[in-house]
C-alpha positions as CSV (number, residue, x, y, z in Angstrom):
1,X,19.7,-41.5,-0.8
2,X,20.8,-38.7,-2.7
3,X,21.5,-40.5,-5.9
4,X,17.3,-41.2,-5.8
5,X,16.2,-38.0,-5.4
6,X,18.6,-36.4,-8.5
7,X,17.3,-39.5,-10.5
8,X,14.0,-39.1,-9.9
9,X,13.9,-35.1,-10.6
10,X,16.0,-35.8,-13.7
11,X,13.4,-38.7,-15.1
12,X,10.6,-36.3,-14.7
13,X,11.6,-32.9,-14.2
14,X,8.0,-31.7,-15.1
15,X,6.3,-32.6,-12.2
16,X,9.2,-31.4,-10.3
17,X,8.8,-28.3,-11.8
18,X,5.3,-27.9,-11.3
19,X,4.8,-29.1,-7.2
20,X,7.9,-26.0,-7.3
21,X,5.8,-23.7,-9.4
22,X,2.6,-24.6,-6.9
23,X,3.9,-24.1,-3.9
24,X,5.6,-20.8,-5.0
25,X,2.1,-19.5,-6.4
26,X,0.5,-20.2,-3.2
27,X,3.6,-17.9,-1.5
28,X,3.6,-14.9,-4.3
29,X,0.2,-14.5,-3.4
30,X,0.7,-14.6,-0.2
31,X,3.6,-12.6,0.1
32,X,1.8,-10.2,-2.4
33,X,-1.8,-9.4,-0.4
34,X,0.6,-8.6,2.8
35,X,2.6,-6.0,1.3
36,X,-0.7,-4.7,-0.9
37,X,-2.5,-4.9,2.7
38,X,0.0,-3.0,3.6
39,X,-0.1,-0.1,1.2
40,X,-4.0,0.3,1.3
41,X,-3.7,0.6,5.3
42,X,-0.6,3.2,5.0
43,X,-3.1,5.0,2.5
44,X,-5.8,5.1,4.5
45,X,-3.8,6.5,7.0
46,X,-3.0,9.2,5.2
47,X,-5.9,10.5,3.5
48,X,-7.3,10.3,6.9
49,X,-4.8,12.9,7.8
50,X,-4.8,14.5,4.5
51,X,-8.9,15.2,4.7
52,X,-8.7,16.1,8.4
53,X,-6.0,18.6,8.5
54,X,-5.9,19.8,12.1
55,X,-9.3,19.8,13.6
56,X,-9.9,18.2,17.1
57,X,-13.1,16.7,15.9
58,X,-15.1,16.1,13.2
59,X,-19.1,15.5,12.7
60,X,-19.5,13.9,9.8
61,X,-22.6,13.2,7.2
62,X,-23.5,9.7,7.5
63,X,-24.5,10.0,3.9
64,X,-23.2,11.8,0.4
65,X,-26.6,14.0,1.1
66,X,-25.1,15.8,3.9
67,X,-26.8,17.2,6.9
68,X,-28.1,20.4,7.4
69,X,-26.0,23.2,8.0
70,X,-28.3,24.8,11.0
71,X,-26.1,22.6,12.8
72,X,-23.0,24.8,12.5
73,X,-24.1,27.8,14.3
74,X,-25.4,25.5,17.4
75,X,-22.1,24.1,17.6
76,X,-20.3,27.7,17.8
77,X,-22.2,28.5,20.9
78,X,-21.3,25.1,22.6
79,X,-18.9,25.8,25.7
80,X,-15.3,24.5,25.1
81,X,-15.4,24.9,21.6
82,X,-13.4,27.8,19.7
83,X,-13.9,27.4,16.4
84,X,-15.9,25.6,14.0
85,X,-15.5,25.3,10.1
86,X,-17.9,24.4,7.9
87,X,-16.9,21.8,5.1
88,X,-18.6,20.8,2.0
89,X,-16.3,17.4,0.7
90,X,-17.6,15.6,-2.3
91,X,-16.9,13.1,-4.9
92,X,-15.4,14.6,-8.2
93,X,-13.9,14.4,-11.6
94,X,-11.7,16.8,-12.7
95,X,-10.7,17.1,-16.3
96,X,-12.9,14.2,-17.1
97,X,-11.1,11.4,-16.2
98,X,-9.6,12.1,-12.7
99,X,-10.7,11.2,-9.5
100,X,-10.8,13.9,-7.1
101,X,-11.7,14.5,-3.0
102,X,-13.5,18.4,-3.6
103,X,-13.6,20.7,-0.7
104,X,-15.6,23.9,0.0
105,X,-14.4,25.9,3.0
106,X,-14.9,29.3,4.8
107,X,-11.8,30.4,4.1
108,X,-11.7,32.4,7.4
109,X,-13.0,29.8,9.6
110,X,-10.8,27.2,7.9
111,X,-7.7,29.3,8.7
112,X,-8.0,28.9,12.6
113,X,-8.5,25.4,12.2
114,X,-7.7,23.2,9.3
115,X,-4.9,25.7,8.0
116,X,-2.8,22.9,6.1
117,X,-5.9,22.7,3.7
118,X,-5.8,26.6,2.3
119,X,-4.5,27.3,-0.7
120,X,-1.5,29.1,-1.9
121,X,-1.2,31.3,-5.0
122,X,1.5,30.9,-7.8
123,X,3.4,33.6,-6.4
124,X,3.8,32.2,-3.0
125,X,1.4,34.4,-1.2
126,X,-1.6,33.0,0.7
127,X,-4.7,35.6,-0.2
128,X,-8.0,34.6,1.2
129,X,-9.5,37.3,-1.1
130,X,-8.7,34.7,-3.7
131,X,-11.3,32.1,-2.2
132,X,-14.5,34.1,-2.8
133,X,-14.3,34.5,-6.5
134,X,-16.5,31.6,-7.3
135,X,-14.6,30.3,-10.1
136,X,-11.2,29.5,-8.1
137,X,-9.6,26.2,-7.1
138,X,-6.8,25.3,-5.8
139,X,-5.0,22.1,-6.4
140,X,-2.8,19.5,-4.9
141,X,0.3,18.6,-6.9
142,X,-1.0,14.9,-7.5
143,X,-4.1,16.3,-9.0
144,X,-2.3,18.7,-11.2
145,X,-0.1,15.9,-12.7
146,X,-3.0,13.4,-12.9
147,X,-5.1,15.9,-14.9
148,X,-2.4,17.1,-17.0
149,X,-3.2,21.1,-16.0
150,X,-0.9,23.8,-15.0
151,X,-1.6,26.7,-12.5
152,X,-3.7,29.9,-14.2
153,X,-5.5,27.2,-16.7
154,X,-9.3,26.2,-16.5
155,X,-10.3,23.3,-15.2
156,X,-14.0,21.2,-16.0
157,X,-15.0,19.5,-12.4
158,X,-17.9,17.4,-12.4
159,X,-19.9,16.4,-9.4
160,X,-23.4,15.2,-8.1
161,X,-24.5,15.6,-11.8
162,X,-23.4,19.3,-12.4
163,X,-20.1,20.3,-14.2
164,X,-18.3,23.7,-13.9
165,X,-15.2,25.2,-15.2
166,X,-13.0,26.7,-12.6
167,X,-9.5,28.3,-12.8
168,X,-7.0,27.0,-11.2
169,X,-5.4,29.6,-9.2
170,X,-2.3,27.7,-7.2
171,X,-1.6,24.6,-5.3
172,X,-1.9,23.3,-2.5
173,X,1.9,23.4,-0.4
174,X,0.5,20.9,3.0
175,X,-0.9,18.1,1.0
176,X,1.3,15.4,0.8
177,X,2.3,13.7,-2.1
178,X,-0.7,10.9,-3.7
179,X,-3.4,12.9,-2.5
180,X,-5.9,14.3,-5.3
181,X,-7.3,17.1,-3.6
182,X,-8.8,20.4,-4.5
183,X,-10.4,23.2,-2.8
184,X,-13.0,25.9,-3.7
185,X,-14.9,28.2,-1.9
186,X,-17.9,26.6,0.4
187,X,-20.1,29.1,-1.3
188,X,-19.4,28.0,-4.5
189,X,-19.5,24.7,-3.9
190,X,-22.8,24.7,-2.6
191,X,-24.5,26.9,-5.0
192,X,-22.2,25.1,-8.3
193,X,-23.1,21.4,-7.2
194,X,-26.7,21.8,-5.9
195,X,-25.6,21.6,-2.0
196,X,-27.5,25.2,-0.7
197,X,-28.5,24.6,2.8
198,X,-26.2,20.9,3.2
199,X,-22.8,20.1,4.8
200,X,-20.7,17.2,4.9
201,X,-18.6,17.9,7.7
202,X,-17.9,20.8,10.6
203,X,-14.0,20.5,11.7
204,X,-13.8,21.6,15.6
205,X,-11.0,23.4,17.5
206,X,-11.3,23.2,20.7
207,X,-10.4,25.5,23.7
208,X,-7.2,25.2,24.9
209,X,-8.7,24.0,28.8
210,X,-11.8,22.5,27.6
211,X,-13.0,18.7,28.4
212,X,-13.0,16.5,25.4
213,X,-15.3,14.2,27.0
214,X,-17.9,16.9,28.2
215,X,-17.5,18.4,24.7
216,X,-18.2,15.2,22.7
217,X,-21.2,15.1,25.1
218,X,-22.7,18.1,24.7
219,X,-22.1,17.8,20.8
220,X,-23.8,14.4,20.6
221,X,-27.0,15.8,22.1
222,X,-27.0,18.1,19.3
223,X,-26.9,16.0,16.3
224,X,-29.6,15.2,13.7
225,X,-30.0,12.1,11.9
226,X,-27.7,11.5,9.6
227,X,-24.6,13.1,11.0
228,X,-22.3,11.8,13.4
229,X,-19.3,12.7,15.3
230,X,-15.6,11.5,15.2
231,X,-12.5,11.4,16.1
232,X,-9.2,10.8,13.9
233,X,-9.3,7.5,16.2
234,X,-12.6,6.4,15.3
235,X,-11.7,7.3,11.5
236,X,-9.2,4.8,11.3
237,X,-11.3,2.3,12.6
238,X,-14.0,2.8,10.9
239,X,-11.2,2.4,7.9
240,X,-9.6,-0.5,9.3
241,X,-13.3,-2.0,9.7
242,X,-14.7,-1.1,6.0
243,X,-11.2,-2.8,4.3
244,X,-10.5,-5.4,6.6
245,X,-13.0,-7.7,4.8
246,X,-11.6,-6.8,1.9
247,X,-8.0,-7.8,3.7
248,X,-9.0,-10.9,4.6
249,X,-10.6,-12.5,1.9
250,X,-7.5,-11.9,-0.1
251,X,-5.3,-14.0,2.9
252,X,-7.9,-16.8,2.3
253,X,-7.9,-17.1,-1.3
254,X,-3.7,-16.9,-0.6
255,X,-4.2,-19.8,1.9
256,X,-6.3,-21.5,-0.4
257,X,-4.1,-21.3,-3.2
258,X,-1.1,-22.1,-1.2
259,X,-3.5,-25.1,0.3
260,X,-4.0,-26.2,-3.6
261,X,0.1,-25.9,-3.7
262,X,0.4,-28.9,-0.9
263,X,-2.5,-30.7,-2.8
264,X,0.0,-30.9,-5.8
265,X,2.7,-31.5,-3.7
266,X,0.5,-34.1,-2.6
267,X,-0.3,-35.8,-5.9
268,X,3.3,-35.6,-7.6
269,X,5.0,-37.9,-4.1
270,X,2.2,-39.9,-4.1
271,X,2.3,-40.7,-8.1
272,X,6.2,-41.0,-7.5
273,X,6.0,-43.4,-4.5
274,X,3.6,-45.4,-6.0
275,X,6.1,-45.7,-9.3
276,X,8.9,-46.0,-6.8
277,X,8.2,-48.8,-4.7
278,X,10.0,-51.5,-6.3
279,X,13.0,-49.3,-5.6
280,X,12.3,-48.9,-2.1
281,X,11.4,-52.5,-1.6
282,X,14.9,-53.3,-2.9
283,X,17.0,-51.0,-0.6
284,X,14.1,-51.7,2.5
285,X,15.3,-55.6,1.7
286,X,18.7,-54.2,1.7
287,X,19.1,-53.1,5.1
288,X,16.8,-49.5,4.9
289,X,14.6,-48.7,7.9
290,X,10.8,-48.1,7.6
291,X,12.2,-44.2,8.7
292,X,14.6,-44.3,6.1
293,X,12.2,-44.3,4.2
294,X,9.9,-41.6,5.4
295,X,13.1,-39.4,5.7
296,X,13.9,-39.8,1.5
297,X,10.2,-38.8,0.9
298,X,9.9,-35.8,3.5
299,X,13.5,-34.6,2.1
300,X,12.6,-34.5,-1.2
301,X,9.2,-32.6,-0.3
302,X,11.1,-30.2,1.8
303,X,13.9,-29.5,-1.5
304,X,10.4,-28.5,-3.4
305,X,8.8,-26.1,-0.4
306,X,12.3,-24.3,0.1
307,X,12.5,-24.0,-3.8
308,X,9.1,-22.7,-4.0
309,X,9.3,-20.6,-1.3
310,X,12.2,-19.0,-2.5
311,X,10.6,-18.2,-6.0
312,X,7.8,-17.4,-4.3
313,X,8.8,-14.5,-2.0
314,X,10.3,-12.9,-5.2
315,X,7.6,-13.6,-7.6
316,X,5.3,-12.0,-4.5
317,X,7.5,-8.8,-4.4
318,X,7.1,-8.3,-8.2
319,X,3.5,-9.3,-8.2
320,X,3.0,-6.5,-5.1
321,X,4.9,-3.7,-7.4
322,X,3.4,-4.3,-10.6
323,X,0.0,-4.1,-9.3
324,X,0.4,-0.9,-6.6
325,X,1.7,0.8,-10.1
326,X,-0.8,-0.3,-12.2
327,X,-4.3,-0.3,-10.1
328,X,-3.2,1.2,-6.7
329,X,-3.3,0.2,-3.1
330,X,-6.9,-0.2,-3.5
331,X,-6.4,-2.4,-6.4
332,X,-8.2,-0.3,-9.0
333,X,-11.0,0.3,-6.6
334,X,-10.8,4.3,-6.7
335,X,-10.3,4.7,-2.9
336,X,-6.7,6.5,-3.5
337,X,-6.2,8.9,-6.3
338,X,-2.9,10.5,-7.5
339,X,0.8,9.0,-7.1
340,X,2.0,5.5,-7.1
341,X,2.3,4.2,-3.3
342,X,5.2,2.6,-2.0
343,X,6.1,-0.7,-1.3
344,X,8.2,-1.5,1.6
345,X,9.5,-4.9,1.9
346,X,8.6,-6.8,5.2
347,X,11.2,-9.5,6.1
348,X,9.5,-10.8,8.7
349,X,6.0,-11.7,6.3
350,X,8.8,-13.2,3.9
351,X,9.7,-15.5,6.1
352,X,6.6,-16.4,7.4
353,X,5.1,-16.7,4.3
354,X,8.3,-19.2,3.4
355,X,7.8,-20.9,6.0
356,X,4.2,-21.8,5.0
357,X,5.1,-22.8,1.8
358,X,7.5,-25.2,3.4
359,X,4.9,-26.6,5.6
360,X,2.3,-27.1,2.8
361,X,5.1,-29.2,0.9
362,X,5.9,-31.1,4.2
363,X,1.7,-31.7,4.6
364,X,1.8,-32.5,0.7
365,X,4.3,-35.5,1.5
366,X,2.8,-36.9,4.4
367,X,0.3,-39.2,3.6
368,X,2.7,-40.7,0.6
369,X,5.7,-41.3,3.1
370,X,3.1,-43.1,5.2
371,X,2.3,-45.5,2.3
372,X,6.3,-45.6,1.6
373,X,6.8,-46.7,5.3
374,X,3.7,-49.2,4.9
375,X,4.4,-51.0,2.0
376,X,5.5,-54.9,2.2
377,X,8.7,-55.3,0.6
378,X,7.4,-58.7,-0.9
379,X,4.4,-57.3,-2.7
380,X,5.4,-54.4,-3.9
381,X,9.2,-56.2,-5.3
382,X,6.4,-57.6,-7.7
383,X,5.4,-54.4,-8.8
384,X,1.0,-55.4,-8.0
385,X,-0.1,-51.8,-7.9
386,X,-2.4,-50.4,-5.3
387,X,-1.8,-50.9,-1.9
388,X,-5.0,-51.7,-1.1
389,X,-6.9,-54.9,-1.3
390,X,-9.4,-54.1,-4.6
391,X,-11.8,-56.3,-3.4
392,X,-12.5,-53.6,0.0
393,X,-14.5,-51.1,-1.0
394,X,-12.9,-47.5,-0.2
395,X,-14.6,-46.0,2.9
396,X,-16.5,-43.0,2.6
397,X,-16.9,-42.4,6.9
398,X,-14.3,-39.6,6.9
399,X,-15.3,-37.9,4.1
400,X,-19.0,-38.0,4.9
401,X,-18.3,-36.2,8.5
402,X,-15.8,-33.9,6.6
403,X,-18.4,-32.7,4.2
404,X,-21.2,-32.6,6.7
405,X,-20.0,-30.8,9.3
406,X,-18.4,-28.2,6.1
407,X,-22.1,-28.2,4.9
408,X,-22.9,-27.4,8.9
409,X,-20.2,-24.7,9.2
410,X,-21.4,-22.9,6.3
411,X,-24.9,-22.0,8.2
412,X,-22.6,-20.5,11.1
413,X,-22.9,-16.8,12.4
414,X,-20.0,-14.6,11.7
415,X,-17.8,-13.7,14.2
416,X,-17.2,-9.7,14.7
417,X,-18.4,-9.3,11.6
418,X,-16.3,-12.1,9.7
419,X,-16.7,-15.6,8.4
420,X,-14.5,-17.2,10.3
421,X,-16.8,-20.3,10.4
422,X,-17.7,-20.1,6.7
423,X,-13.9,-20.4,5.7
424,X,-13.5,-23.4,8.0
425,X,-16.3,-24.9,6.4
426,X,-14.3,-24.5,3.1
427,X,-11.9,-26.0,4.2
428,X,-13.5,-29.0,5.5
429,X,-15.7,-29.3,2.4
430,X,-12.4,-29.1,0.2
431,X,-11.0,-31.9,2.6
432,X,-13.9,-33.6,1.9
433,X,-13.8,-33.8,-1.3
434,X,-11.1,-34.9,-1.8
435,X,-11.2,-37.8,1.1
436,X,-14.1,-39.3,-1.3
437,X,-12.3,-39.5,-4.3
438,X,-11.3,-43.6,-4.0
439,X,-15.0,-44.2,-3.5
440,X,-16.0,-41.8,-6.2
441,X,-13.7,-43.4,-8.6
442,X,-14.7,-46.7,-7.8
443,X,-17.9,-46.1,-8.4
444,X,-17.8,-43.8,-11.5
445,X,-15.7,-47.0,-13.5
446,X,-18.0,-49.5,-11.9
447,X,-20.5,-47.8,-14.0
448,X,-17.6,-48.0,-17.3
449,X,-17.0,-51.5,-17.0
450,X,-20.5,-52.5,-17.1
451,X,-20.1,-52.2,-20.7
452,X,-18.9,-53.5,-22.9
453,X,-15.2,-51.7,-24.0
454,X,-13.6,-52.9,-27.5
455,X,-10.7,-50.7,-27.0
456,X,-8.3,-52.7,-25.2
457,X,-6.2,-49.7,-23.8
458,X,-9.1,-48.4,-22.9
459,X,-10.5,-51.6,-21.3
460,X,-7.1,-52.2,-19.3
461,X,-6.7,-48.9,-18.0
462,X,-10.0,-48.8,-16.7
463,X,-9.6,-52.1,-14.6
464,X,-6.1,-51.3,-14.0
465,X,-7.7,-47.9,-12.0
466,X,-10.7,-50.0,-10.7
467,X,-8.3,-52.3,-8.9
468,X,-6.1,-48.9,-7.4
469,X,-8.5,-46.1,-6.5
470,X,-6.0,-44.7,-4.4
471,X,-4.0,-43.8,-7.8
472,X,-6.8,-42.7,-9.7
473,X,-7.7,-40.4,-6.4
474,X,-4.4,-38.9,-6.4
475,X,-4.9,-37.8,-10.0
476,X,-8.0,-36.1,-8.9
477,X,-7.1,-34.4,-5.7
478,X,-5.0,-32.1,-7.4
479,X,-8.1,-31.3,-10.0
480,X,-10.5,-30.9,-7.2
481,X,-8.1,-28.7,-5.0
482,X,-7.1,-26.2,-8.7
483,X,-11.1,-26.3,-9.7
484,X,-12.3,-25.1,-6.0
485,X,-9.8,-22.3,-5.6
486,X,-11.0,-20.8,-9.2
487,X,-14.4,-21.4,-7.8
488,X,-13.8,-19.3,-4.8
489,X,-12.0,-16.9,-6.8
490,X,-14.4,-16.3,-8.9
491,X,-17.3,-15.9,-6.3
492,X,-15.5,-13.3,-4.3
493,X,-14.3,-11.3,-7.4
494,X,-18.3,-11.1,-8.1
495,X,-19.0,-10.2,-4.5
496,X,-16.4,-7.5,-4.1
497,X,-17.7,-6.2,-7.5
């Protein structure tokens, strides 16, 4: 059966070339949100570590307002702790066009125990004399590249609505490469940005035999509304938790477009079958099984999935690295400043993902090799169309429970916080859709042919398609399936935003 399948692809090598290019879409994108996914979490991860330096634990302002800072000296007298340092972290600009995480220490407290975040001076030595002039800052090396400034020149930072010029007395040796970071005086920083009396955070050392658990106790009976305390733990999944929404909407619009893909798939074999079946009435009258049949069809749908798969995994690992280098991990969200992250390839995802694509082809071919394997050799050697009697109406049964129990679905409650219902409802009102297309066509050129047509083309083709639904369906599908995933594209681009 070879000889069909290089004819075939030769006759009309466009639609060859587009079920190949649709199936290895659905895979780069794939492919791509994995390795992106990836990247953000591997980020996350580290400015977790980056921000946190050493402490034990952390209380954190559940808000940019802060908390008040009576809080710290309570927390210096609670038994099991040995050291508390008071942290002032805000949102900044440096330069005027770089993002930056700004911290105000007590240089002496944050010595003991955050000592990765302190400063060191051009000439290697680490002063903390140099922290209470209130015009110092100290910067990572990513934030000295991104704002273009060199140690001993001035700096403009900007943040909650006040600006100051600092100079930039050294770098920062501990904090790895990516992270934007710089730190100034906690007196400075209060009294420069309008924070007097507020904190953001209070890093904790603990003793060396104290009980973690009767500690966090003790410190959670002490906390005011709006801070709350945390571990490097909790941090990560409170990370995990804010992006993993973010995470997996991506993975569904992937699926979706990789679901779209198989709809293709879907309408090129079924356009081809239906051209084909004089052919395969011949060699079925020639000796052919019924699972010959099914085989040619499922071969020449599994030749496209490998093929787009292939292009696919590639096209995915170009599309992952050309958008960590231009917008980030985050995807030009602003979560990760500084540095270009890197992108690791994952051969097992690869081959997942290629096997996916595979499948969709295979899903994409099995309703044509069904018609392939169904066909009468008599009827179709005479070459009469549509399978289907044109005198039965199509029926709309499967598609009504399809698009009412989608319509259902969509009312769901999420589950741990995601929409796993609402995405099967998408699904179901995509499969929906498309399940009423022979009705909807028959009806739409019921409506045509009630007038009168003087263009005889015109007139022909729309009997021709009144008589096969099925054909004029299959032309549709692959609209309906390309018009939804733009739809839900668009709708969760404006909800992110």
């Amino acid at each position: 059966m070879r000889w069909m399948i290089v004819s075939e692809w030769r006759t009309y090598p466009s639609r060859t070339v587009i079920a190949v290019f649709a199936i290895a879409i659905g895979v780069a994108l794939g492919f791509a949100v994995h390795l992106i996914n990836g990247s953000a979490l591997s980020e996350f991860d580290r400015a977790i570590q980056t921000v946190s330096g050493d402490a034990d634990l952390q209380v954190h302002a559940t808000s940019i307002g802060g908390f008040g800072e009576a809080l710290y000296p309570q927390l210096t007298r609670v038994p099991g702790i040995a050291k508390v340092s008071p942290v002032v972290e805000l949102n900044a600009q440096a330069a005027g066009h770089t993002p930056l995480t700004l911290l105000g220490l007590d240089v002496l407290s944050a010595a003991a125990v955050t000592p990765r975040l302190l400063g060191r001076r051009s000439d290697g030595r680490h002063d903390p004399g140099d922290y209470f002039s209130g015009d110092a800052i100290f910067l990572s090396a990513a934030a000295l590249q991104a704002s273009g400034k060199r140690v001993g020149q001035s700096i403009d930072v900007a943040s909650m609505g006040h600006t100051f010029r600092f100079r930039i007395l050294g770098d920062l040796p501990a904090i790895p490469a990516g992270q934007a970071l710089g730190v100034i005086d906690i007196a400075a920083a209060q009294w420069r940005f309008g924070e007097l009396g507020k904190l953001q955070r209070l890093d904790l050392r603990l003793a060396a035999n104290a009980d973690k658990t009767q500690v966090m106790s003790a410190i959670s009976a002490l906390l005011p509304v709006g801070a709350e305390l945390v571990t490097r733990h909790s941090e990560e999944q409170r990370s995990d938790g804010l992006s993993r929404a973010y995470r997996v909407n991506l993975d569904m619009l992937a699926l979706m477009a990789l679901l779209t893909g198989g709809f293709l798939v879907y309408s090129a074999q079924s356009l081809s079958v239906a051209r084909r079946r004089p052919q395969f009435a011949l060699v079925r009258v020639l000796g052919l099984e019924r699972r010959g049949l099914v085989a040619q069809v499922f071969v020449e749908s599994l030749l496209v999935g490998v093929l787009g798969s292939v292009v696919g995994i590639f096209l995915g690992l170009g599309l992952a690295a050309t958008a960590l280098h231009l917008l980030g991990s985050d995807l030009g969200g602003g979560y990760f400043t500084g540095g270009t992250p890197k992108l690791a390839f994952a051969p097992g995802a690869a081959m997942a993902f290629g096997a996916l694509g595979v499948a969709a082809s295979l899903f994409g071919a099995l309703l044509p090799a069904r018609d392939a394997a169904r066909s009468q050799p008599a009827l179709a050697l005479k070459n009469l169309g549509d399978n289907v009697d044109p005198r039965v109406n199509p029926g709309i049964k499967l598609a009504s429970a399809f698009l009412i129990l989608g319509t259902l679905g969509s009312f769901a409650p999420a589950v741990k916080g995601l929409p796993i219902f609402g995405y099967v409802s998408m699904a179901l009102l995509l499969a929906g859709g498309i399940a009423i297309m022979p009705a909807l066509a028959r009806a739409l050129l019921s409506l045509v042919l009630r007038f009168r047509v003087s263009n005889v083309s015109l007139a022909l083709a729309a009997q021709r398609l009144w008589g096969a639904p099925s054909q004029a369906a299959i032309a549709l599908s692959g609209i309906v399936a390309s018009t939804s995933l733009m739809i839900a594209m668009a709708v969760m681009v404006e909800q992110v935003s």
